[in-house]
Every structure is written in C-alpha cells, then in structure tokens.
ZAKE-761028 format. One line per 3 residues: number of its first residue (from 1); for each residue x, z, y of C-alpha. Coordinates in nm, 3 decimals. Example, Ala and Ser with C-alpha at 12.3 -4.5 7.8 and 13.67 -1.06 7.14 Angstrom:
! ZAKE-761028
1	1.230,0.780,-0.450 | 1.367,0.714,-0.106 .
END
This chain:
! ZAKE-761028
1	13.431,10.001,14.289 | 13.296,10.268,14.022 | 13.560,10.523,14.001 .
4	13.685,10.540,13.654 | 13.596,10.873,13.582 | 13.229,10.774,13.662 .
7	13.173,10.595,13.346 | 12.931,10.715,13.139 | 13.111,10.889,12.867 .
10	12.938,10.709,12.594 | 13.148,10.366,12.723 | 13.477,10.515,12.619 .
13	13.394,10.811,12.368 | 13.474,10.627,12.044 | 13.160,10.669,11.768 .
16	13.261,10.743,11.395 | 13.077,10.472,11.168 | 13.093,10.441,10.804 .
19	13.177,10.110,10.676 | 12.870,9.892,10.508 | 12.985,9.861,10.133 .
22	12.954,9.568,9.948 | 12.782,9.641,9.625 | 12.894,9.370,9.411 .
25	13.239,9.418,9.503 | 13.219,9.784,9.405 | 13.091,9.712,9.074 .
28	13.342,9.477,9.009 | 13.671,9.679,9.103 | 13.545,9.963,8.919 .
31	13.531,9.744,8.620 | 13.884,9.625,8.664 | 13.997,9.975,8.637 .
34	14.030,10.073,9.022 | 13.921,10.456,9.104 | 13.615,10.493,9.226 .
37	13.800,10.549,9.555 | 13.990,10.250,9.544 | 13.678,10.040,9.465 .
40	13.536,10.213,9.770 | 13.750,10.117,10.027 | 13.794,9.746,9.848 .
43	13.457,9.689,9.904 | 13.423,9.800,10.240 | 13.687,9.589,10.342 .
46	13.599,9.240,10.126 | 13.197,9.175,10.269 | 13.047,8.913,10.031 .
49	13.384,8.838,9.902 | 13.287,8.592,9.593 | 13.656,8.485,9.497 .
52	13.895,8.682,9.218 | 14.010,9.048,9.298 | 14.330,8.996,9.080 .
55	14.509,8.836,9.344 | 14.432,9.122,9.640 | 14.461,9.409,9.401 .
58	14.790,9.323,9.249 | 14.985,9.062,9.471 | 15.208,8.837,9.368 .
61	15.410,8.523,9.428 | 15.246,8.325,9.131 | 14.926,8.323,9.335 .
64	15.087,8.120,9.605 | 14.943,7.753,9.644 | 15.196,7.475,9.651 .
67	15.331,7.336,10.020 | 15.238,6.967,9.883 | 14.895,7.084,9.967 .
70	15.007,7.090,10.325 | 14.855,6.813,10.530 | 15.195,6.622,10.665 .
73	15.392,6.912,10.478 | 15.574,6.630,10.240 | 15.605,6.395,10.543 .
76	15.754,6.686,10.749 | 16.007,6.779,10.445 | 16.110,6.411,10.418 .
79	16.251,6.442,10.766 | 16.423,6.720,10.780 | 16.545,6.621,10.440 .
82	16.673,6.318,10.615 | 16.843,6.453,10.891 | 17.046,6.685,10.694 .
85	17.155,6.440,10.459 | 17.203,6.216,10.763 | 17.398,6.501,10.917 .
88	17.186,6.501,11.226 | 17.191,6.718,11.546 | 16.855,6.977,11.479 .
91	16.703,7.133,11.729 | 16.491,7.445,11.597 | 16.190,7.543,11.854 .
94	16.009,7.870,11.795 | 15.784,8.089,12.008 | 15.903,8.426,12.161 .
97	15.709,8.669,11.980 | 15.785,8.835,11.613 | 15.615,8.556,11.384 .
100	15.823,8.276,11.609 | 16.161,8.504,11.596 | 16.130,8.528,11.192 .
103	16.032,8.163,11.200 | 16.367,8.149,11.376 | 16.575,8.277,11.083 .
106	16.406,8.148,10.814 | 16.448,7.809,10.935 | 16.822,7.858,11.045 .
109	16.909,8.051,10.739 | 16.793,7.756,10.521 | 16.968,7.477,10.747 .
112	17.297,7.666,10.733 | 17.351,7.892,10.391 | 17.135,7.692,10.161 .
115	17.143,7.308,10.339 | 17.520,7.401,10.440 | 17.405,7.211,10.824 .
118	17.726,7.311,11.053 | 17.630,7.555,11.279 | 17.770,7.324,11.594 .
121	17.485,7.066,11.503 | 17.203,7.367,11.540 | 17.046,7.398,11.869 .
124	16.830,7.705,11.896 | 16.543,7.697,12.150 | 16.342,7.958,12.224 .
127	16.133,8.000,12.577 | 16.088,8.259,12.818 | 15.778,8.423,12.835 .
130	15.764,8.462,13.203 | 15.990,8.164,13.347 | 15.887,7.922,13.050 .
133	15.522,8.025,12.904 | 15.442,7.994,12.550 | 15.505,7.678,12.338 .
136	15.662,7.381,12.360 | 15.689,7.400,12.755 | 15.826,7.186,13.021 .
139	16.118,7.373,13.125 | 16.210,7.407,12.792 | 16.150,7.051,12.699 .
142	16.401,6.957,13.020 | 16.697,7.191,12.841 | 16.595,7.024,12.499 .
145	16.665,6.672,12.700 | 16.977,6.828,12.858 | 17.143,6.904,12.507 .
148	17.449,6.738,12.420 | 17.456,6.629,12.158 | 17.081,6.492,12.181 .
151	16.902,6.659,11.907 | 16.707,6.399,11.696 | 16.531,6.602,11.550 .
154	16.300,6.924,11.688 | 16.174,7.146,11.408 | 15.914,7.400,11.560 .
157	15.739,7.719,11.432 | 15.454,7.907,11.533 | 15.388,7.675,11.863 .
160	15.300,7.330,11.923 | 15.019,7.211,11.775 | 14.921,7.201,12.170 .
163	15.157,7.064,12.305 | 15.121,6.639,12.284 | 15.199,6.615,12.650 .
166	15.560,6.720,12.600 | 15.614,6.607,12.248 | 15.486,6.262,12.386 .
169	15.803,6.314,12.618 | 16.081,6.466,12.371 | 15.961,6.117,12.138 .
172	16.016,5.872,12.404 | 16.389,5.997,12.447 | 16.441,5.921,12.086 .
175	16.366,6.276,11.954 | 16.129,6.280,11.641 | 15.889,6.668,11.633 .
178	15.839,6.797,11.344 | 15.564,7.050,11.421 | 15.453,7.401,11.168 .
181	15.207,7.578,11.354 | 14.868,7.815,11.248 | 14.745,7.803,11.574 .
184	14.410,7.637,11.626 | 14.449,7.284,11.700 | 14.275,7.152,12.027 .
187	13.922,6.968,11.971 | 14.137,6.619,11.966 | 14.344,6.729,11.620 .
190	14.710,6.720,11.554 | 14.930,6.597,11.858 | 14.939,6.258,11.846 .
193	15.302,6.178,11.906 | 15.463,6.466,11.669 | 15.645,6.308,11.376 .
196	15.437,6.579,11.152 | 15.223,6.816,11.199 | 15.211,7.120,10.976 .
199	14.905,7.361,11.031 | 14.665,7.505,10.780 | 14.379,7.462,11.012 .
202	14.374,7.098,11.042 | 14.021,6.965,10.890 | 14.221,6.744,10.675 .
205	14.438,7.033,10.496 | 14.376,7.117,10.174 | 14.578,7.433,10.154 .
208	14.329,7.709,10.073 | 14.437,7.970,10.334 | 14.392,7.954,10.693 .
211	14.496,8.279,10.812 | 14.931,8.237,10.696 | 15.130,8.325,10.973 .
214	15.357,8.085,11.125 | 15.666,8.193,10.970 | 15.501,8.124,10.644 .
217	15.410,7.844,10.728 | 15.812,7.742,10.839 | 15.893,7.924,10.474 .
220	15.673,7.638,10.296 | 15.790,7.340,10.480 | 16.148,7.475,10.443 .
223	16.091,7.556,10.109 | 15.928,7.160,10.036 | 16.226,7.027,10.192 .
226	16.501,7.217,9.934 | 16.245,7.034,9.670 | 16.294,6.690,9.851 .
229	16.681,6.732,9.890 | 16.707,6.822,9.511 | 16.484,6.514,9.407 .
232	16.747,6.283,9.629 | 17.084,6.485,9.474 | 17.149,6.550,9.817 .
235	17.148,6.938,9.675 | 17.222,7.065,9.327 | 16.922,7.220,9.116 .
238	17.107,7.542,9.133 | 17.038,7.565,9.507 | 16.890,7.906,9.542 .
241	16.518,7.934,9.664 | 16.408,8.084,9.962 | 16.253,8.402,9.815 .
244	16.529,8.633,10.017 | 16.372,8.542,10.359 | 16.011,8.643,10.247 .
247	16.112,8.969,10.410 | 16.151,8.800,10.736 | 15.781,8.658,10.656 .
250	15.666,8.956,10.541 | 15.770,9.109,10.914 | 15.629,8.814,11.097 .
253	15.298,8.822,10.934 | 15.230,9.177,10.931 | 15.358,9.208,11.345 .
256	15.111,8.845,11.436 | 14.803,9.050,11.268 | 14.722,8.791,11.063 .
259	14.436,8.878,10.788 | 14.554,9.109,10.513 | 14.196,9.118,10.371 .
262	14.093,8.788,10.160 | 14.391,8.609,10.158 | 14.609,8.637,9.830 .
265	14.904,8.432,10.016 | 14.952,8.717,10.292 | 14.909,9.020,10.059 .
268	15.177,8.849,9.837 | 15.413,8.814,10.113 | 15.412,9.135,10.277 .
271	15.425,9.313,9.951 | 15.731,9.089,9.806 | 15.903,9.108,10.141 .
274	15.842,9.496,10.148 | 16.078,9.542,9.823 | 16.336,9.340,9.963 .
277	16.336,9.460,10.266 | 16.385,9.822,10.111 | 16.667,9.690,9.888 .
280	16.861,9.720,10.296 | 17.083,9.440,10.183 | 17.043,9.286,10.571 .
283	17.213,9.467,10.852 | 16.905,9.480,11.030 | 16.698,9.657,10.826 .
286	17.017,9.915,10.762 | 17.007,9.934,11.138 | 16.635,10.034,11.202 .
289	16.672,10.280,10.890 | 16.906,10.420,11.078 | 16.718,10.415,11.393 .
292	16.391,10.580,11.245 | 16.567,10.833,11.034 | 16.636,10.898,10.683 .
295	16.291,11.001,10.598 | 16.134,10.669,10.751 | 16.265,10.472,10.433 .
298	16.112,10.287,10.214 | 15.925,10.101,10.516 | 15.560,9.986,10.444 .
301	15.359,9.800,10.641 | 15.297,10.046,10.949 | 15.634,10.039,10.963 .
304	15.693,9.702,11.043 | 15.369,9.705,11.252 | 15.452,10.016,11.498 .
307	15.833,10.057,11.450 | 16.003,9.719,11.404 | 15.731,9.474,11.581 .
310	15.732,9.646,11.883 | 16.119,9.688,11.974 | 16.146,9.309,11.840 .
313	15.864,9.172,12.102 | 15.959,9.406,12.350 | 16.269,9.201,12.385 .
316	16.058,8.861,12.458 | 15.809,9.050,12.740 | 16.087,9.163,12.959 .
319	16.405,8.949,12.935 | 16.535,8.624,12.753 | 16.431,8.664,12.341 .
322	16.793,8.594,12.207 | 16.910,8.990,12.163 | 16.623,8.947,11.898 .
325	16.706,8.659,11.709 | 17.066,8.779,11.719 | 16.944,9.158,11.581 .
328	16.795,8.958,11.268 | 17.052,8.690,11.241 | 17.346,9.006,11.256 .
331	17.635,8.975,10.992 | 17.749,9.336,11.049 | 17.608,9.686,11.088 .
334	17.799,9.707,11.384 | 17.657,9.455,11.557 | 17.276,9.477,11.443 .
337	17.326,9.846,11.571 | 17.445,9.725,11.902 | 17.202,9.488,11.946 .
340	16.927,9.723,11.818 | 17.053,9.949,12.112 | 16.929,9.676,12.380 .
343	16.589,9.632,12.181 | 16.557,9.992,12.191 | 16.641,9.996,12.572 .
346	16.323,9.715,12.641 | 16.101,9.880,12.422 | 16.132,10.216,12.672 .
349	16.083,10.021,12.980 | 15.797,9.829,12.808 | 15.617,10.167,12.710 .
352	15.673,10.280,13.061 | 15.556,9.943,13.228 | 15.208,9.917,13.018 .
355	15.111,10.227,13.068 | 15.136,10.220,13.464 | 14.971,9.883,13.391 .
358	14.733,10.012,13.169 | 14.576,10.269,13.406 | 14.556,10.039,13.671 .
361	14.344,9.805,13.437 | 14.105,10.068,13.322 | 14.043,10.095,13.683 .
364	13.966,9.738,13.723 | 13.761,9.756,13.415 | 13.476,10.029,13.570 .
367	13.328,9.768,13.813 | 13.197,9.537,13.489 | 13.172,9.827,13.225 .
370	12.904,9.959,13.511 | 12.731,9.617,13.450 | 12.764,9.585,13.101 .
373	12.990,9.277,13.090 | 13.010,9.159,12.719 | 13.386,9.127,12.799 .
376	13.671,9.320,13.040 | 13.835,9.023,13.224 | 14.093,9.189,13.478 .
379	14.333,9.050,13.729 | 14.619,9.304,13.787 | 14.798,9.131,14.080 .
382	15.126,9.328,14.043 | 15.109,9.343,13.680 | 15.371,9.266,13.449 .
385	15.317,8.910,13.237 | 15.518,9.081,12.920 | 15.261,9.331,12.867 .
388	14.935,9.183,12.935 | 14.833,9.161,12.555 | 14.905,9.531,12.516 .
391	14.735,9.607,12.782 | 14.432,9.435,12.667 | 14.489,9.573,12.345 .
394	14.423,9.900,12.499 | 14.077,9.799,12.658 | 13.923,9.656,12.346 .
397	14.063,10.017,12.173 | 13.875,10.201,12.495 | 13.628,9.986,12.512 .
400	13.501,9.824,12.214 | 13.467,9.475,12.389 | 13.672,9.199,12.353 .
403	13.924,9.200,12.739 | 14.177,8.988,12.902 | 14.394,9.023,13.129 .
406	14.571,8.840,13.385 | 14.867,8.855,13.608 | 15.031,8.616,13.837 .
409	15.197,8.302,13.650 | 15.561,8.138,13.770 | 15.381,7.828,13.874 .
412	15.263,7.908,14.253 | 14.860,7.957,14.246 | 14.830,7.998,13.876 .
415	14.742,8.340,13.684 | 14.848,8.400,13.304 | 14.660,8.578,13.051 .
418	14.659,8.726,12.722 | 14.300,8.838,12.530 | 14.245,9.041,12.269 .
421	13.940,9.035,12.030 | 13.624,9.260,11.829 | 13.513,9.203,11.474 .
424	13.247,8.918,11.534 | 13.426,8.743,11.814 | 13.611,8.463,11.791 .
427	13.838,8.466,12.069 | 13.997,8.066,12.074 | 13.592,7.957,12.002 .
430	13.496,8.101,12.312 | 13.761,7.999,12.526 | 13.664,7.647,12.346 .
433	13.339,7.721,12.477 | 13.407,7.810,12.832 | 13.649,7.523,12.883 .
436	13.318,7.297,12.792 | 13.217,7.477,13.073 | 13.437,7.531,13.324 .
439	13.705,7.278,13.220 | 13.901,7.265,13.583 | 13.889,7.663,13.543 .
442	14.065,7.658,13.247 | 14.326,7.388,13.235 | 14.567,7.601,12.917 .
445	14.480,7.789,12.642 | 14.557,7.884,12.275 | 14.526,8.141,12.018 .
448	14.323,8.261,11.761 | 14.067,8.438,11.610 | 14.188,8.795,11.727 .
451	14.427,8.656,12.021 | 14.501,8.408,12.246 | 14.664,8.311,12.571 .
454	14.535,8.128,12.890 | 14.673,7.951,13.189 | 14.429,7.958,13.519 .
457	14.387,7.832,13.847 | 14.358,8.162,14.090 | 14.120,7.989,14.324 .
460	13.931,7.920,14.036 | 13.930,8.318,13.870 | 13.566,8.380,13.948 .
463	13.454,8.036,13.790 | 13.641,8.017,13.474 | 13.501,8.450,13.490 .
466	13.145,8.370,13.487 | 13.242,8.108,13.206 | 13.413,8.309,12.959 .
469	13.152,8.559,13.008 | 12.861,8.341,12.909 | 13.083,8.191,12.624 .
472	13.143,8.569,12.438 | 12.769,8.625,12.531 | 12.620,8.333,12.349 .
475	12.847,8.437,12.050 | 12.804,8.807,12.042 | 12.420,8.786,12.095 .
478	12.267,9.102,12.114 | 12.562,9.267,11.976 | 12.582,9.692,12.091 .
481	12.938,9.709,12.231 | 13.101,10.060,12.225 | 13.413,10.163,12.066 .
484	13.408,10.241,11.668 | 13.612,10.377,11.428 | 13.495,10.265,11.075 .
487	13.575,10.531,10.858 | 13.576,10.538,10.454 | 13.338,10.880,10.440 .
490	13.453,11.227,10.309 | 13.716,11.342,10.071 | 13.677,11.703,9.930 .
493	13.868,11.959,9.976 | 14.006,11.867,9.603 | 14.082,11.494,9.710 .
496	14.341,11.647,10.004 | 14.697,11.556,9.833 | 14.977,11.374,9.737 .
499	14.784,11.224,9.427 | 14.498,11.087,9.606 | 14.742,10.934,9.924 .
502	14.927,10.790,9.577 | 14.613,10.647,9.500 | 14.567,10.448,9.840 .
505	14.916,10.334,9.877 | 14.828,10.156,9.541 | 14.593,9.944,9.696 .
508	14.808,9.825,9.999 | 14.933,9.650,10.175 | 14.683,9.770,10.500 .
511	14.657,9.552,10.823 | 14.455,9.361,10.988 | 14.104,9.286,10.824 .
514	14.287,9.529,10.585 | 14.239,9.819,10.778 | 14.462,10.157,10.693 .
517	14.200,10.426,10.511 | 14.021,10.659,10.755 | 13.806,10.932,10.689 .
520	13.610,11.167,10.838 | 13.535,11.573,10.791 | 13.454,11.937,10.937 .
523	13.769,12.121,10.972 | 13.842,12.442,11.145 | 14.101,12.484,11.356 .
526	14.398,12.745,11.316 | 14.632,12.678,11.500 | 14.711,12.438,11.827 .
529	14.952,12.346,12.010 | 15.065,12.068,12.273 | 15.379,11.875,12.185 .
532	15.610,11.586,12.313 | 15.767,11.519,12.638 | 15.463,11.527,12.844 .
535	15.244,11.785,12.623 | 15.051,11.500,12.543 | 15.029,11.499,12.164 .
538	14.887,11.777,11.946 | 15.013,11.992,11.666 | 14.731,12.159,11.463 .
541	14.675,12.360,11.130 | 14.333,12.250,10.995 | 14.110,12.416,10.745 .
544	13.866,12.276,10.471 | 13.753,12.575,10.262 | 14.077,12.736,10.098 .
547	14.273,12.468,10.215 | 14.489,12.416,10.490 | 14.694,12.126,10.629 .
550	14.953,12.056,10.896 | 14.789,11.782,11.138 | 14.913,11.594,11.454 .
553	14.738,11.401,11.685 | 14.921,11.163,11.913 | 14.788,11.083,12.277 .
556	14.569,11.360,12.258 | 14.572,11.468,12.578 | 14.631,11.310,12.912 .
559	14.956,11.486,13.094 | 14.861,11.870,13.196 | 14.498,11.867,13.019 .
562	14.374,12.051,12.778 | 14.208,12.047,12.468 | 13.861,12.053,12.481 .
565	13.877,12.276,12.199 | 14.003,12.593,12.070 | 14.121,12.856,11.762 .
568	13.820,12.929,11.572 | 13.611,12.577,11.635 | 13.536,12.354,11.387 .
571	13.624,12.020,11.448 | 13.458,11.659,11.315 | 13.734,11.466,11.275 .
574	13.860,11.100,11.165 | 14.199,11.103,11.057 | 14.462,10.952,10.798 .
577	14.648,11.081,10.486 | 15.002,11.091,10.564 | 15.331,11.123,10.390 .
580	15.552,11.365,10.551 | 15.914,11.365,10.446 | 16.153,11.633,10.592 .
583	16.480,11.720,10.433 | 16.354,11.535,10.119 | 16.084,11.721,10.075 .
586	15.753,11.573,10.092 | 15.366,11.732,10.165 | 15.064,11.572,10.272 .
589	14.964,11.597,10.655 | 14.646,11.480,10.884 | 14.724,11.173,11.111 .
592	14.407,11.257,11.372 | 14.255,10.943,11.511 | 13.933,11.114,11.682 .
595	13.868,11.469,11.729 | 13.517,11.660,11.870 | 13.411,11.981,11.871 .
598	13.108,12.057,11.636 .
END
C-alpha cells in the first residue's frame, strides 16, 4: 500500500477558490438595501436563486407554510389527536442522533405540558447505534412488542420512512405508526403499512421545502394536532402554541446540516430558536453556558454546530442515547449540569477514538487516492461504529471527494457505514444507483443529499466497492476532485473590525449551503507561537499594512512539527472574522482556516 506520506501533496493541500457570483442576485440585494458586502456573499451563496430574498435576508415565522400542506400531515394529527383524547398508551420513536433527540422533546413536551398525556402512558424509544442500528429496527421493534402496556400508538421522528418491514410487524400486533421523517423515501414510496406517513419528500407533498429537518418536521405534525384537538374541544383555544420548542428545532436543524441557503423555513427556525435559546429559560442551555464560559453567550449557530451538537451525539456513538434526552428534558440546573458532566465525559473519549480512527483511515485512503478513485470507501476492521461519519467527515475535508467508511456491524458477517458528501454529489442517488447495481451488495441504506448510512454484506465489500464507485462516477462526470476552500475575496485593511463582522452577523444564520464568510489575504507574520495540550494549534500576530490582529489557528500542526513558516514571512491566508470576548471586553481576531507561505 502507498504510504501516506507518499501522496502527492496536491491530493491533500487544500486550494483557495473564490466563489462564482451570481449576478442577478447581486443586483437585487443591493437594491434591497444590503452592503455591497452583504450582497456579495448572498450571491455567492444563492446560484440562480429566482425566488424572493425577503424571506432569507430577514427570517421570520410568518414565512412558514402551513402543516395542512403536509401529505398525510392532517391524517397523522387526527391520530394522535385521537389517542390522546382516547387516553391511549403512546409510544414516541426517534433516531439517536441530535435532530431525532430534539424530535424527542418536542414531541414529549407537547404530549405532556400542552396535551396534559400522563407521563406513565409515554413510552420513549430510542435505539442503539451499535446494538440496534438506525431506525425503526428489529431489536427495537421486539422491546416496542414487549411494552406493557402495549402502546397503540408509535409516533416516530427523523426515521422510518424505511422501515415497512417492521412497521408491517408493530401493525399486525394492533399498533397503528404514525411516521415524520425527511429522509428520502425508498424507490417504492411511503411504507405501506404506516398509519401516516409524514415526509416532505414524498412526490405527492405539496409543502414547498424539502430540506426541514426532522424535528421540524415532528414540530408541524405536533403543532397540526393542537389545531385538531382545539377543533374537537378536546383542548381550550387558549392552549399555548408550540413556538417555545423552536429552540429545540433550531438545535436539531442546525446539528443534521440541513440547507441554510434557499430555504426560508430553516433560516426562520434557527434564527427564532436562537433568541429563545439565549433568553436561558431551559436548564440546559444555562448548563452549556456554563460549560463554555461566560463569554460564549449569546450562542449563534456555530455554537450549536461545534459546541452543543457534538457533546449531544457523542452520547449516541458510544453508549445508550438516554443521558441526552434526559440533559434536554432536565427540570433543574442541577441535574442538566450533572448530566452535561457524562456528555462531556463521551465527547473526550469520542475525540480521542476518531482521531486514532482517523489516521488509520487516511492510511487506508492512499491505496485509491494513488488511483484516483472518485470516492474514499474504507474498511477499518477495528474501528469504532460511533464515529464512522466523523471520520468520513474528515476525508471529504482532506480530500475533497465524497468517502465512506465502514466498520464491523453487530450482525455476524455484516459491515456498517456512514458517507459523507461534495457539492455536486448526491450521496442517497448514488447509493440508489449502486443498489440498481449491485443490489445483493447493498441490502440497507438511507440518507441524504450530504449523508447517509449503509448496511453490507462483508463477503460482498469489493462488489458493492466497484458499484458505488461507478455510481459517484457517472454523477460527478469529469468533475476535478481536490480539496477547496471557497472563499468570499479580500477585505482591506479598512474592512478589518468590529463594524464589518457586525455587518456579516446581519446576514446569518451560516450553515450548511450557508456557508460561514471566508476570506482570503497577504499578511505578515509577527509573532508565533504553538499552543494547546499537544502544541498543535497556533497563536499568531498578523499584519496588513498599519494594522495588526491577534490570530489563532487550530490543528495547525501535527504533534512536535513545526510551522512551515516563520517571523518576517508573509503569509496567504483564508481565515474568519471572529468575535473575541474576554473579561467583557470585545476585539476582532483571525480564525485561520489555511495558511502558506508566499
């Protein structure tokens, strides 16, 4: 095998782009009173984008469709509308991750403070990532059946639209599914045997927005079924709405990457759920205030992207999911602290496991970098299973090509993987694509656009390889694959301050499809120095003319390197404007993404 080090360093040294700007979209933001910096990076980020800018640039709640427009989303209200009234057992389903944990509590929330369900008829089901796999899976289908008292009715979130072989089961002992989902639904359509199914990408939905996450998509069927309970004077009109737990959504969405480009319903969201989540009425969000610091409040975006996702999912990869749902659900400080603590514990062991796990992949990846596979698809027989989408995370970042990787699966003879995605590559289309061609090789999957999960056969690796290879191929055509950073030009030396970072805070929320401003420049260094644990971060005083800025780079440096670079170079960087708050003070600083010398 290639050694790693062998690569040619133009596979892995990223390549500063500027982003292609969309004319007509710069005209038009300019004439709805954006800056002409603000117009810039709109149209960068919204390519042919035909629809109103109203709704992106200033987000609000009024722009939210209706959840009548919900294929099955009245049908789906009805019952659950039903078996509250009926006082019924419930049974709430959700996936492991973020978006299935804030699922979690906005469904349970509703049931029990604004339906007033008894907490003893609530069964909360939630599967292991390793022991159970994702969705609506058998083992936890036999707990589900082992319930007493028999739910009759399953509410999921964020899962099932996959899963008719085990809803078929859960119906014929008596127990009606009511499905929300935003996965991609298989080639066949909505399970057959679920009561409902509630999933904006059915062909028959009329709501306008795809890309919701699927805790928003729990928050509108929830939210229809407080409608249909009013209408029936099984609740009074005074019931409050759900608008509280759009700061559960607004965590969810941002943590699943969903879009936060062209999509008025997930801009809305995050921002409404961003102000009430920096009200810190909910122990949790006291309790990761608390956690970060006093300078980490109010929390944007990034915050609940890189601070809160990760300590909530890090949970789900390396131990039952419950310490999460019971650090959101918490009643006290004390006890969202405490709880906190253990996420805080995983999240350590996590960052420790992926990148042992990570090396080792990058390692794998050489072999098929050296023959220009359109994709990295690894096999890391000791690996971990709760870190494989990190991990591949981490390829496409290295890379620039969409990667999966695999590890051994519970099931004896069967490997499980997570992928990760590149701008032009839909990742569930080409494992459509490949199962067309290598069905037997590729008996589970599931996902979306950007991600997605697989189940297969380890006899069968090289097969469903050679598949999914030929699948990204055919979409990504003569594609060049390297690793880019898009960046939004230069800013003058003038442009380097508070006023201008005010400016592009303005304009969030940033995510995915959104992405965070980056820019590029000359700088000269003046200082340097290694910091963190390891020495593998680095502090630096940079230079523009007159000017000069505290900057930091994180991961910098591999333990006991260097920098390639020193006092007295000038540097072409890509960085980010950052706000630094110490002592409640607050200066601009340079968040360094890519550094060379000139």
């Amino acid at each position: 095998m290639t050694a790693l080090t062998e690569l040619p360093h133009s596979l892995t040294r990223p390549r500063l782009q500027p982003r292609p700007r969309d004319e007509a979209v710069y005209a038009r933001a300019q004439a709805q009173g954006l800056s002409e910096l603000q117009a810039r990076l709109l149209a960068s980020r919204l390519p042919d984008y035909a629809g109103e800018l109203a709704p992106l640039i200033t987000p609000s709640l009024r722009y939210l469709t209706h959840p009548e427009k919900l294929a099955d989303g009245r049908r789906a209200a009805e019952r659950i509308a039903e078996a509250v009234a009926e006082g019924e057992s419930i049974g709430i389903l959700t996936d492991y991750d973020v978006d299935g944990i804030t699922s979690h509590v906005v469904i349970r929330r509703t049931l029990v403070e604004l339906f007033g369900v008894p907490e003893h008829k609530l069964h909360s089901l939630i599967g292991h990532r390793i022991f159970d796999g994702y969705g609506i899976s058998l083992p936890l289908v036999e707990r589900t059946l082992a319930l007493k008292p028999l739910p009759t009715l399953v509410i999921t979130a964020d899962c099932g639209s996959s899963d008719e072989p085990r809803i078929a089961r859960l119906k014929a002992a008596g127990i009606d599914v009511v499905v929300s989902d935003h996965h991609a639904l298989p080639e066949e359509g909505p399970p057959a045997s679920a009561y409902a199914c509630v999933n904006p990408t059915r062909k028959d939905c009329d709501y306008p927005d795809e890309t919701i996450a699927g805790c928003m998509v729990a928050w509108l069927v929830m939210s229809l079924a407080r409608g249909v309970l009013i209408e029936w004077g099984a609740l009074p009109e005074t019931t409050p709405k759900l608008s509280p737990w759009l700061s559960y959504v607004a965590l969810g969405t941002v943590a699943d990457c969903v879009s936060l480009g062209a999509s008025p319903a997930n801009r809305a969201v995050v921002t409404q759920g961003l102000a009430l989540i920096n009200r810190m009425d909910a122990p949790c969000w006291r309790a990761m205030a608390e956690r970060l610091g006093p300078d980490s409040v109010p929390f944007n975006a990034e915050t609940l992207a890189f601070q809160m996702g990760p300590r909530i999912n890090a949970r789900s990869r390396l131990d039952d999911p419950y310490a999460a749902l019971h650090f959101m659900l918490a009643e006290s400080d004390a006890v969202a602290v405490r709880q906190l603590g253990i996420l805080e514990d995983d999240n350590q062991s996590r960052k420790a496991i992926e990148a042992e796990m990570a090396a080792e992949a990058r390692a794998l990846a050489a072999a098929e970098l050296a023959a220009n596979a359109p994709a990295v698809v690894v096999f890391v027989e000791d690996g971990h299973p709760g870190v494989q989408g990190i991990v591949a995370s981490r390829l496409v970042q290295t890379y620039g090509r969409p990667a999966l990787v695999l590890t051994r699966a519970a099931a004896p003879g069967m490997l499980t993987g997570s992928g990760r995605s590149i701008d032009g590559l839909h990742l569930r289309d080409a494992l459509q694509r490949a199962h067309e061609l290598a069905a037997e090789a590729l008996p589970r999957f599931g996902g979306h656009s950007g991600a997605a999960g697989i189940g297969v056969p380890e006899e069968r690796l090289a097969e469903f390889k050679a598949a999914f290879l030929q699948a990204v191929g055919e979409q990504l055509g003569d594609t060049p694959l390297y690793p880019k950073l898009w960046t939004d030009g230069e800013l003058g030396a003038a442009q380097l301050d508070l006023a201008t970072l005010d400016e592009l805070e303005a304009l969030g929320p940033y995510g995915r499809e959104f992405d965070p401003p980056l820019f590029e420049g000359h700088f000269l260094v003046e200082s340097l120095r290694p910091v963190g644990a390891d020495g593998t971060h680095l502090m630096m005083e940079l230079s523009i003319g007159a000017l000069t800025l505290k900057a930091i780079w994180f991961r910098a440096l591999t333990p006991g390197e260097l920098p390639a670079f020193a006092l007295g170079d000038t540097l072409h960087c890509a960085y980010k404007l950052n706000r630094n708050r110490f002592r409640g003070r607050e200066s601009l600083q340079l968040m360094v993404e890519h550094a060379e010398p000139v």
